[in-house]
N, C-alpha and C positions, 0 to 999 in steps of 0.2 A: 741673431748670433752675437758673441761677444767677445772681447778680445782675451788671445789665453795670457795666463796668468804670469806663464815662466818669463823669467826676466831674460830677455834677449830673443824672443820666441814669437816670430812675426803674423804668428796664425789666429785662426778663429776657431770659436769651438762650434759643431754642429749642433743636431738637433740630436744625435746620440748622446755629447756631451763630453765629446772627447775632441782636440783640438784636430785639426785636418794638415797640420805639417809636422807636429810632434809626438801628435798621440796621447799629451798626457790628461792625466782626466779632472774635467772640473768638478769642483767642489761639489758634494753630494752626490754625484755617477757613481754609477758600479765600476766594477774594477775594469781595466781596459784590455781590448781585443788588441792586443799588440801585433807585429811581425813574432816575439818570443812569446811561448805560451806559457802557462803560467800555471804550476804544480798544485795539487788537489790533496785533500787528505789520504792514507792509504786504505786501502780495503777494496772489497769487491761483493760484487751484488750478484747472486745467480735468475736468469731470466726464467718464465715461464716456462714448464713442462709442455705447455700446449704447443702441440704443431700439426701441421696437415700429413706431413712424411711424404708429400707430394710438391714436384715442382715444376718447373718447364722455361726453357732457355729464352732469354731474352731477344725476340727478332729483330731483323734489322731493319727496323721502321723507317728509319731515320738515316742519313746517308751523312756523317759528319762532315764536315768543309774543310776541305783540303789546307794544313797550317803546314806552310814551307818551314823545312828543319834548319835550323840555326847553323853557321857555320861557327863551328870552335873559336876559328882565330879571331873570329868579329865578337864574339862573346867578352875578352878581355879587355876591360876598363882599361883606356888609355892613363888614366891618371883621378887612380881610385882614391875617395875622397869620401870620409861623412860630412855632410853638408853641418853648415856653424851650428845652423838651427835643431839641429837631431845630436848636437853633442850635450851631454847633460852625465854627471857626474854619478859611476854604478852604486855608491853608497851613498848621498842625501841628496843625490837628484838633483843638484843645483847645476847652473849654465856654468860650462866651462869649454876652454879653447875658443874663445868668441872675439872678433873685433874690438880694438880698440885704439883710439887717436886714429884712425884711419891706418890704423895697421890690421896686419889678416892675424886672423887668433892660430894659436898654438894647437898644432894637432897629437900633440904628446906634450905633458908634463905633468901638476899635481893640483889635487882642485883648492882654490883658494882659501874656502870654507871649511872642510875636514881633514886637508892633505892627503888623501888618497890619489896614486898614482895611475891615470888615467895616459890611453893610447889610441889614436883613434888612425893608426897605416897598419897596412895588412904587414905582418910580422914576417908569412914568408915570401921574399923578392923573386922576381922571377929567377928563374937557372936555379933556383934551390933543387937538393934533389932528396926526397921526403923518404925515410926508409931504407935507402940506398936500390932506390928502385922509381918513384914518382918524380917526373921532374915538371916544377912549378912552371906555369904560362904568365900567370898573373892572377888577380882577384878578379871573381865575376860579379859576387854579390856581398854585400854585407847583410848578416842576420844575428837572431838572437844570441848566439854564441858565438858572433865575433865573422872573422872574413871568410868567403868559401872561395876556394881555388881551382882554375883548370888546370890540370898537370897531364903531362904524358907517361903512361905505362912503358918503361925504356924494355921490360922484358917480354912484350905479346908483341909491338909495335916492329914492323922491317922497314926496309925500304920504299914500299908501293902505301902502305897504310898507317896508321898510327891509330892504337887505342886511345882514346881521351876517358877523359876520368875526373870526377871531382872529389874534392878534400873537402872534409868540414866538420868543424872542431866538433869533438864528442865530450872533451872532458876538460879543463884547464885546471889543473893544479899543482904544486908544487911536489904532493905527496909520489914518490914514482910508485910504489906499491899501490897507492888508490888507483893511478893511471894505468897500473898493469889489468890492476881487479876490473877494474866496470870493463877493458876491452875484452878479454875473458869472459864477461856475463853475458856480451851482445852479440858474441860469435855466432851465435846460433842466426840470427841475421844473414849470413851468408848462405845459408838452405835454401832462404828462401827464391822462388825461380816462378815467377808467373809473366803474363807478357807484359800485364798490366800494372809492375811494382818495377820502380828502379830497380836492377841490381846491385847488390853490394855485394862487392868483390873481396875488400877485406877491412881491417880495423890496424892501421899502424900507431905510432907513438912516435915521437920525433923532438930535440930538443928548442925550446924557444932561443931563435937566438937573441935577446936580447938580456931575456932571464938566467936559461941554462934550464929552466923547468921542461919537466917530460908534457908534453901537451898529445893528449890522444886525437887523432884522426877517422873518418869512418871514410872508405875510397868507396865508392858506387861510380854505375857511368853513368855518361852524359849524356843529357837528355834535352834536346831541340826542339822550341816552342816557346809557346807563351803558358802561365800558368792561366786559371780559368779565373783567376782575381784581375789580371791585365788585362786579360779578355773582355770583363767587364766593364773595367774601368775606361777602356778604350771606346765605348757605346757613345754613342752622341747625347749631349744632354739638353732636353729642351722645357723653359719654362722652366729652367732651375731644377728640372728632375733627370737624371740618368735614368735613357730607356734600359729599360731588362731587356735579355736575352730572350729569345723564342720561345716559348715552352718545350717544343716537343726540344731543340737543341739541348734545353736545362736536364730535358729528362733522357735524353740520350746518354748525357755525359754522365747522369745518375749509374743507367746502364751498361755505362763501363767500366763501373768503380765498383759496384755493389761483385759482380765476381771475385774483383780480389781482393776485397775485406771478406769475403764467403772464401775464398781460399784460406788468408790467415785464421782467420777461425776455425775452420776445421782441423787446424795443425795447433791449437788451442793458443794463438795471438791476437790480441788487440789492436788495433792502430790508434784507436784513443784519440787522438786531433784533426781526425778531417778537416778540411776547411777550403775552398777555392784556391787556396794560396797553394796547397800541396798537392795540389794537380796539375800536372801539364796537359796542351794539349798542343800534338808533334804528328807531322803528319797525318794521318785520322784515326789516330789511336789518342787514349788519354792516359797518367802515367800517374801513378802513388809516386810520389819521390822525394820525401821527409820522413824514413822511420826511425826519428829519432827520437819518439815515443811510443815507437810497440814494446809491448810487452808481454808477458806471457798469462794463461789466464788463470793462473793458479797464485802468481806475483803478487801479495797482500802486505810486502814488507814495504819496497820501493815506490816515488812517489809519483801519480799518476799527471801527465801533460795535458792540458786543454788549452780552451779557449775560448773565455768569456763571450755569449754569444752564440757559439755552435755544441758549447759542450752539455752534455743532460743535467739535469738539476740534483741528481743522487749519487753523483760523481764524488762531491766533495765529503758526502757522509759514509755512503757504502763502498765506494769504488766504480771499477768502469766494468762493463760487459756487453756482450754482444749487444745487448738490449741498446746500450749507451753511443756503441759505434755507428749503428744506422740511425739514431737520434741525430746525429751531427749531419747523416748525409741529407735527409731533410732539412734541419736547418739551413745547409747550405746550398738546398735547390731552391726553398724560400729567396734566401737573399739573393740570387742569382735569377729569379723567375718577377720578381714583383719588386713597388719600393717601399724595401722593407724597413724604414725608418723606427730609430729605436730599438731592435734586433736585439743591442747591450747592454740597454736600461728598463726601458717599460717594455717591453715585450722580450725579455731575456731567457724568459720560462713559457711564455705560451705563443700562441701565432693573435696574428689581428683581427679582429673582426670582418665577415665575407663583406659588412655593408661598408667597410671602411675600403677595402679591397677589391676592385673590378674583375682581374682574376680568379683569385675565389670564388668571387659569388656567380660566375659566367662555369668554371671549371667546378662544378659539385664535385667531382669524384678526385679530382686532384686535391682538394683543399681536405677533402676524405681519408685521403691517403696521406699526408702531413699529419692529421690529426693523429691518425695512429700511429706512426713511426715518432711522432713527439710528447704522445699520451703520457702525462705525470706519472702515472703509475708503469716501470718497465713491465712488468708479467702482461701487459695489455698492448705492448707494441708487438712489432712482427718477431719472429722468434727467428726466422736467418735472413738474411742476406739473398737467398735465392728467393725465400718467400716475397721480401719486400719484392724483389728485381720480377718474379712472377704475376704480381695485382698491379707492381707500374707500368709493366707491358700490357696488361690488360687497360688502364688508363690511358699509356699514350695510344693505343687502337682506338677508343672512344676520340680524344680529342681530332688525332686527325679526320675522322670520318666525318667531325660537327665539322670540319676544319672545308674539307672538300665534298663532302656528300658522297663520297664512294665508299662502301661499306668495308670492312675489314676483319672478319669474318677470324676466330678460333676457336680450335677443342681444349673444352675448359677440364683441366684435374681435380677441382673443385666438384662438377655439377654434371650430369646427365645432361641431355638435351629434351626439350618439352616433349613432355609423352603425349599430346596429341594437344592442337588449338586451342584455345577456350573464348569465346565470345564472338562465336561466324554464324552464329545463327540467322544476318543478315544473309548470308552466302547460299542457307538452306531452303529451298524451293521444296515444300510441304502444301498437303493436302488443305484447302480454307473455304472457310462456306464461300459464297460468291455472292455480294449485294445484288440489292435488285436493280435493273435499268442499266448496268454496265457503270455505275459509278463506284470509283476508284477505292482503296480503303489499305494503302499501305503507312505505314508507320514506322517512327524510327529505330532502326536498331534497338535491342532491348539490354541492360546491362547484364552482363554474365553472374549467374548466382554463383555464393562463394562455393559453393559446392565443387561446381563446374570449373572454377579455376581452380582449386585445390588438386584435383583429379588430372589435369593436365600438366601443374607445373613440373619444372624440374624439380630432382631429389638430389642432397651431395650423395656422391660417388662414395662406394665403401673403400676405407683406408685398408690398402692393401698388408699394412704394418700391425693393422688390428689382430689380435688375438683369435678374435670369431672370422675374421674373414674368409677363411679357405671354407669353412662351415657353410657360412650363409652362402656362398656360392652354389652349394650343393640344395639346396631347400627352395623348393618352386611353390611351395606352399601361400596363399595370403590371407589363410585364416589365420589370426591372430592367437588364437588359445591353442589352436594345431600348432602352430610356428611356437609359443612358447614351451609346450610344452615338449614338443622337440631338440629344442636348443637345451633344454634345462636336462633333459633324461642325459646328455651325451658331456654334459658338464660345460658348454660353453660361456663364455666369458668376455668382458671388453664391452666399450661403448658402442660399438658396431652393432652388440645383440641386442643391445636397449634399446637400441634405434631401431631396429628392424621392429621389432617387435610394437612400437611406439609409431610407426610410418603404414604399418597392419591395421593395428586399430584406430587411426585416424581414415581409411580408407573402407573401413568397415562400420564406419558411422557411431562407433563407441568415443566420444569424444573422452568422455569422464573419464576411463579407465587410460586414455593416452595422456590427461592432464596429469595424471595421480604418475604414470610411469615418470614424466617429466619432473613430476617433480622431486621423483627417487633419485634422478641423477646427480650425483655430489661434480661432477666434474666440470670446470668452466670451458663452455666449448661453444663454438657459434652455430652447430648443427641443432644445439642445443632451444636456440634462438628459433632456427626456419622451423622446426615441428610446434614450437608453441606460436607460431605466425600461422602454421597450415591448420593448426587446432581450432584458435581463434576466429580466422576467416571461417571453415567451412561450421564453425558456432553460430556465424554472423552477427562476429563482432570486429568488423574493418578496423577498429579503430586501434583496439588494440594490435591486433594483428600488424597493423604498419609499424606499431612499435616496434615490434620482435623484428619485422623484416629489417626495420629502419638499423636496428645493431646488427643483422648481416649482411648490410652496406658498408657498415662504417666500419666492420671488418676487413671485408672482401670488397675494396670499392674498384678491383679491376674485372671484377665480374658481373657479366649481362643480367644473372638469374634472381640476386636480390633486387636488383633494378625493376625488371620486368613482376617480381609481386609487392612492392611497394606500388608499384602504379596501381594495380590492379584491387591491393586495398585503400589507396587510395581513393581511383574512381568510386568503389562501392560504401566510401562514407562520402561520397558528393566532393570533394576536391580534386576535380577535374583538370585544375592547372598544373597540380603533382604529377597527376595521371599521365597527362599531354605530355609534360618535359622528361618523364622515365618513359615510357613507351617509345618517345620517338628515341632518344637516345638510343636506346635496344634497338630499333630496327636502321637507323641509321649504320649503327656498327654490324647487323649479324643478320641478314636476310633470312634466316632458319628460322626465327622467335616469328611467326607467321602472326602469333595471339597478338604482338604490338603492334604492327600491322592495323591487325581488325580494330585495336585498342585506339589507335589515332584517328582510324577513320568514324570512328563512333561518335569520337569525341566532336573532331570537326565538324562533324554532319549534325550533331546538335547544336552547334555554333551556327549554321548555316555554310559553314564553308565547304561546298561542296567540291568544285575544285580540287580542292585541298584532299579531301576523303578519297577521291577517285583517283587523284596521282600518289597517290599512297598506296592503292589498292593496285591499280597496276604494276607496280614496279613488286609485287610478288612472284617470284622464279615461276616462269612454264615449267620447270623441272619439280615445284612442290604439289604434293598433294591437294592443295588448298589452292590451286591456281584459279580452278572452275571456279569455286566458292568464292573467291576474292573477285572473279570477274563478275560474279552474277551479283555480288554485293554491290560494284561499282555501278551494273545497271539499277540498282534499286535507290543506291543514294541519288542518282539522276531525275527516275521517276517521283522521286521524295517530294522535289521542288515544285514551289507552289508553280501552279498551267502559264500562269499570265508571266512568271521568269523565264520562262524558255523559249528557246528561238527554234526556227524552223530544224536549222542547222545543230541544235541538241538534239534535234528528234529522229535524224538522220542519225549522228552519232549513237546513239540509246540503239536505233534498230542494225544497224552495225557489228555494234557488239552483240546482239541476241544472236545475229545469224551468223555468227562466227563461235561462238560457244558450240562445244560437244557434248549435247545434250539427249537423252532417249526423247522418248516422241511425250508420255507424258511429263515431263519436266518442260518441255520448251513449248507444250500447250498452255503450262501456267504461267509461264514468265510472259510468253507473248500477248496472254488476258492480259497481266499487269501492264502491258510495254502498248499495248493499242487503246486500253483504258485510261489510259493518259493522253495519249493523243487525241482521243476521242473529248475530254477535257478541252484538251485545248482547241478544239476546231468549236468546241461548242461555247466556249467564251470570246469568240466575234475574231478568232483567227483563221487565216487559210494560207494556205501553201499549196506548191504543186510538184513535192519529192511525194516518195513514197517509205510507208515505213509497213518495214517485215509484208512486203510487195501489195501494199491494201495504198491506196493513196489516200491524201490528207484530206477526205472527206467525211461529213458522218455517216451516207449509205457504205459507202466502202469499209469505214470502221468497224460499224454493226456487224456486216456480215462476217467479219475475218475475225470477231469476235464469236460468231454464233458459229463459226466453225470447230473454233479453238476448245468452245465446251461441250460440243459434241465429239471432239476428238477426246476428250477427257468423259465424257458419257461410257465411250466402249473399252476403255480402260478400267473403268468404277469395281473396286473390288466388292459391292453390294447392289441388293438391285435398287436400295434406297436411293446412294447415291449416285446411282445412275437416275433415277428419275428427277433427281434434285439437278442435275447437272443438264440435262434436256429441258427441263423447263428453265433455266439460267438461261439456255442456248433459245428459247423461245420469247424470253421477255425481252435480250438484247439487240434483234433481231431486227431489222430493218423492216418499217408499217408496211404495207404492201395492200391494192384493191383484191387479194384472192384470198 
C-alpha cells in the first residue's frame, strides 16, 4: 500500500487502488466506487426475448437476523461535520477547509486554487421548516449530493405519534424553472408502493438559505437499520482480510431485493445503482432506499447513475436494462459473499477465477449463477428478476443441504420429475446361471447405458405461454411421424412443437432425424441444449453430451435435473469425480432423483467404499418405489467385498437385511444363494463364527445345505424344464458330501 497522493490526505491506497479515507483514485485506477455515483452515457439496451414464462416464489429458507430499528432521535448527528480529510474542492479537487498553524480548517469559504465557493454545514438548521410542512431534526448523513436530513411531517404527525421523514437533495441549482422541471419528471416516484422500496412520499423545493436558490428535495420515510455495506464493514477482520458474510444471509438478502426490482420493472423502471449501500436491513426486512437513479425504461434522453464496480459493462455504451439491474445484484452478492479484491479495477467486468476463490470453487452452482447474471453479453443473463430469484432459490436449497445433510426437497417449473431410475440394475434380482461348487460370482454394479439414462431423465415442462401448448396437451401419441404429422394438419406452431416432435424421435431411436430437427431451430433456447445432450448421450457420445448438458447448468444452475445428466454423462466418459460431486449434490437436496442415489453408490462401490455405497442406499424413502431395489443393492454392495474384509458381525448385518426385505419366494431364493455363498467363502477361508445367517449357522455343512435348498426352491419355480434340471443339479453339486 502506498501513501495517497492528495495533499493533506492521511490515507492509503488499497489494492483496488483507491485511498480508504478519501476515495480518491491513484494514478492509472479506473474510475472510483464513490458514496455518489457517477453518470454513464445515455441509451438503453433491450434484453433477450428468451424466457421461461414460468416462475416460483422465493422460500423462506433463510430466517434473517433480527436488526433492531433505529430510533429517529439517535439518528441525528450531534454536531455534523465532514471530516478535514473528505473535504476536497467540487471543481479541481484540491484539499480545502484543512488545518493550519494548529488552527481547525474552515468548513465554508472559497478554495485557494480556483476560488470556487465551497460549504461543507448542512444548510438546513434544525427547526427549519421545509415546504411549509417538513420540520428539520438535523442531518443524518452526508452523501453524494450534499446533507440528508430528519425532519418531521407536521401534517400526518398528532400527539401520540410522529411521521419521520427524510430529505435529500434531488437537485441544486440556481435555475427555479430547472428545479420546478426535474421535480415534475420524478413524481411518478411517488406510485411507487412495494414493502420492500422506501416510500417516497413527495418531491418539495425549498429556498437555500444562504443563497436564496430553489433547492429541490425528494421526502421518503425513515427507514431503521443498517445498510448491508455497514453490515459488512462491521464483520471481524482477520489476517488483514474482512470475513464475508454467510452465503445463504448474502443470498437471502439477494432474495429480498430481487422482488422489488421485479416490481419496478414490470411498471417499466430501472433502479440502475444497486449496491450494498442502498439497502437496509431494518428489522428482518431489507429496504431499496435511494431511487435516486430510477428511471423509466423507455428514458434514452437523461443520464443513467451507476457505479463503478457493480454497474454492467454496456451501461456506458447502450444504456441500462433490466438485463443490467440484476447484473449489479450479483455483483453485489460477490462483494458481499467472498473477498472480492479488485472488484473496480482488475475484475471490474468479470468475476475471479474459482481456483483463486475458495467459495467458488467449493459453491459450483453459485459461482454458476453469478456467471450468468454478470455474463458480457445481457441477452445471456437471466431475463427478470423473478427468474434470477427462482434458480437462486433453487441454489440456496443445494447450499444448505451440502451445509447440514438434510435434503430440501422442490417442484421444479423448469423440469418434470424422472420418469423412472436409470442405473439400479444392482437393485434387480434376475434369473443367472449358478457356478459350480457354490462359488460366489457377483460383480460390480454395471454403468447404465446411455440409452437407459436418456429414457428416464427428466424433460422441461411445456411452456404453458407456447403457442402449441393447449395442442400438445391433447396428443397422447409417441410416434414421431404420427405426432408430426398431426401437429402440422391442424397448423400448429412455437418451440413447444419442435420439441415434442424432436423429444419423439430421440425416444424412438431416430437419432438423425432429431439432429437435423435441432438443428432447424433458429431460436436461442437452453431446452435447445438438453435435446442435443439427450441426442448425443443415447448416440453414445458422453462427451459431448456433457457439453450440452454443461450449458443447461450454467443456465439453470438452481436446478437438480441438468445436475443429475451431467453426472450421468459424465460417469459414462470415465469421470467419475464429476459424476460423484453431481450425483450427490442431487440427492443430498432432493431424495426423489433415486438414479443419484444408485449413481453414488456405484461410484463408491467401485472405489471400495462400501460404507459409503450402503449409507447411501439406505437413506432411500420406504415411501419410493425403488426402496426394495436400493435395499437389495445395499445387500449386494456388502456381499461385493472381498470374504477375508468381513467380519462376523457384517454377515449378521447382510442376513438382516435379506430377511427383512419383501420379497416373493423366488426372488429371496436368489439373493439368499448370493448372501450364503458368501458366507460360505468366508467360513472356507479359515474363518468361523457361531451367529447364524438367514437361520443356516456359520458353518460349511450348514451352508451347503441351505444352499441346496435355495436352488431347489428355485428348481419348482423354473419357467422350463431345462432350467429346472439345471437348477437341481446346482442343488446337487452344492450339496453337503454325505456316506449315502
Amino acid at each position: 500500500m502506498s501513501q495517497c497522493t492528495r495533499a493533506g490526505c492521511p490515507g492509503t491506497y488499497d489494492e483496488d487502488g483507491y485511498c480508504d479515507e478519501c476515495g480518491h483514485k491513484q494514478a492509472g485506477a479506473a474510475a472510483p466506487a464513490t458514496e455518489a455515483s457517477t453518470p454513464s452515457v445515455s441509451g438503453r439496451t433491450s434484453s433477450s426475448a428468451r424466457t421461461t414464462g414460468r416462475g416460483r416464489g422465493a422460500a423462506a429458507l433463510v430466517a434473517l437476523p433480527s436488526m433492531p430499528r433505529r430510533d429517529p432521535a439517535g439518528a441525528v448527528l450531534p454536531d455534523p461535520q465532514v471530516p478535514e480529510h473528505r473535504r476536497f474542492c467540487g471543481t479541481c479537487e484540491q484539499p480545502v477547509g484543512r488545518s493550519r498553524d494548529g488552527r481547525p480548517g474552515l468548513a465554508e469559504g472559497f478554495c485557494t486554487n480556483c476560488r470556487t465557493q465551497y460549504n461543507f454545514r448542512p444548510s438546513l438548521p434544525p427547526g427549519a421548516v421545509v415546504a411549509g410542512r417538513y420540520e428539520v431534526l438535523g442531518a443524518i448523513a452526508h452523501g453524494g449530493l450534499g446533507w440528508i436530513y430528519l425532519a418531521r411531517d407536521r401534517n400526518v404527525g398528532d400527539e401520540v405519534s410522529d411521521r419521520w421523514v427524510v430529505l435529500k437533495g434531488l437537485i441544486d441549482s440556481g435555475d427555479a424553472d430547472a428545479t420546478a422541471a426535474a421535480i415534475t419528471e420524478r413524481r411518478f416516484l411517488v406510485e411507487v408502493d412495494h414493502p420492500s422500496i422506501v416510500k417516497i412520499y413527495d418531491f418539495v423545493s425549498h429556498p437555500d438559505p444562504r443563497s436564496g436558490d430553489r433547492v429541490g428535495y425528494i421526502v421518503m420515510e425513515y427507514v431503521g437499520g443498517l445498510s448491508l455495506r455497514d453490515i459488512f464493514l462491521a464483520r471481524p477482520v482477520t489476517g488483514g482480510v474482512r470475513q464475508s458474510l454467510p452465503l445463504p444471509q448474502v443470498i437471502a438478502y439477494a432474495l429480498e431485493i430481487l422482488p422489488a426490482l421485479g416490481y419496478l420493472h414490470e411498471r417499466e423502471l430501472l433502479y440502475c445503482d444497486f449496491k450494498p449501500d442502498n439497502a437496509l436491513h431494518t428489522d428482518q426486512r431489507v429496504k431499496l432506499v435511494d431511487l435516486g437513479a430510477v428511471r423509466r425504461v423507455d428514458d434514452d434522453v437523461s443520464a443513467v447513475w451507476g457505479t463503478v464496480g457493480y454497474q454492467a459493462p454496456e451501461v456506458a455504451s447502450v444504456g441500462a436494462s433490466v438485463a443490467s439491474d440484476l447484473y449489479t445484484v450479483a455483483r453485489s452478492m460477490a462483494v458481499l459473499s467472498f473477498d472480492f479484491r479488485g472488484f473496480t479495477t482488475t475484475f471490474v467486468d468479470h468475476l475471479p477465477d474459482p481456483s483463486t476463490v475458495p467459495l467458488l470453487a467449493r459453491e459450483e452452482s453459485y459461482h454458476r449463477l453469478l456467471l450468468r447474471a454478470t455474463d458480457p453479453d445481457p441477452a445471456r443473463r437471466f431475463v427478470s428478476a423473478a427468474e434470477m430469484a427462482e434458480q437462486l432459490t433453487g441454489v440456496l436449497r443445494q447450499i444448505l443441504s451440502a451445509a447440514d445433510g438434510q435434503p430440501r426437497p422442490s417442484v421444479s417449473s423448469q423440469f418434470t420429475g424422472e420418469r423412472t431410475a436409470f442405473g439400479t440394475t444392482a437393485g434387480v434380482i434376475t434369473a443367472e446361471a449358478g457356478p459350480t461348487n457354490g462359488a460366489r460370482a457377483i460383480a460390480g454394479p454395471a454403468r447404465p447405458a446411455g440409452a437407459e439414462v436418456v429414457a428416464a431423465l427428466p424433460v422441461p415442462t411445456v411452456d404453458p405461454a407456447d403457442p402449441g401448448a393447449a395442442l400438445l396437451a391433447t396428443m397422447q401419441t409417441a410416434d414421431p411421424v404420427v405426432l408430426q404429422e398431426a401437429l402440422k394438419s391442424v397448423g400448429a406452431d412455437g418451440i413447444e412443437v419442435a420439441l415434442a416432435v424432436i423429444r419423439a424421435r430421440i425416444a424412438a431411436g431416430d437419432l438423425d432425424g432429431a439432429a437435423a430437427d435441432l438443428a432447424a431451430v433458429a431460436e436461442p433456447d437452453w431446452r435447445v441444449d438438453w435435446y442435443h445432450g439427450m441426442a448425443a448421450l443415447a448416440a453414445g457420445r458422453p462427451g459431448e453430451a456433457r457439453a450440452a448438458f454443461e450449458a443447461v447448468y450454467g443456465a439453470l444452475p438452481g436446478e437438480l435435473a441438468p445436475q443429475l445428466a451431467v453426472a450421468a454423462a459424465a460417469e459414462a466418459a470415465g469421470d467419475t469425480d464429476t459424476a460423484l460431486r453431481h450425483y450427490s449434490a442431487v440427492w443430498r437436496t432432493d431424495r426423489s432423483f433415486v438414479s443419484a442415489a444408485f449413481g453414488v453408490a456405484r461410484i463408491l462401490a467401485e472405489r471400495d467404499d462400501r460404507p459409503g455405497a450402503v449409507a447411501t442406499l439406505d437413506a432411500v424413502p420406504d415411501s419410493s418405489s425403488h426402496s426394495v431395489p436400493a435395499q437389495v443393492a445395499a445387500v449386494r454392495a456388502r456381499l461385493a467385498a472381498p470374504p477375508a474384509s468381513l467380519a462376523e458381525a457384517d454377515l449378521l448385518d447382510i442376513s438382516g437385511r435379506v430377511e427383512r426385505l419383501s420379497l416373493d419366494a423366488e426372488r429371496r431364493a436368489r439373493l439368499t444363494v448370493e448372501t450364503l455363498r458368501t458366507a460360505l467363502d468366508w467360513v472356507r477361508a479359515g474363518n468361523a463364527g457361531t451367529a447364524t445367517v438367514l437361520t443356516h449357522r456359520l458353518a460349511e455343512r450348514d451352508l451347503r445345505t441351505g444352499l441346496e435348498r435355495a436352488f431347489r426352491v428355485l428348481a419348482k419355480v423354473a419357467p422350463d424344464q431345462q432350467t429346472r434340471i439345471d437348477l437341481v443339479d446346482e442343488a446337487n453339486r452344492v450339496r453337503p458330501r454325505t456316506w449315502l
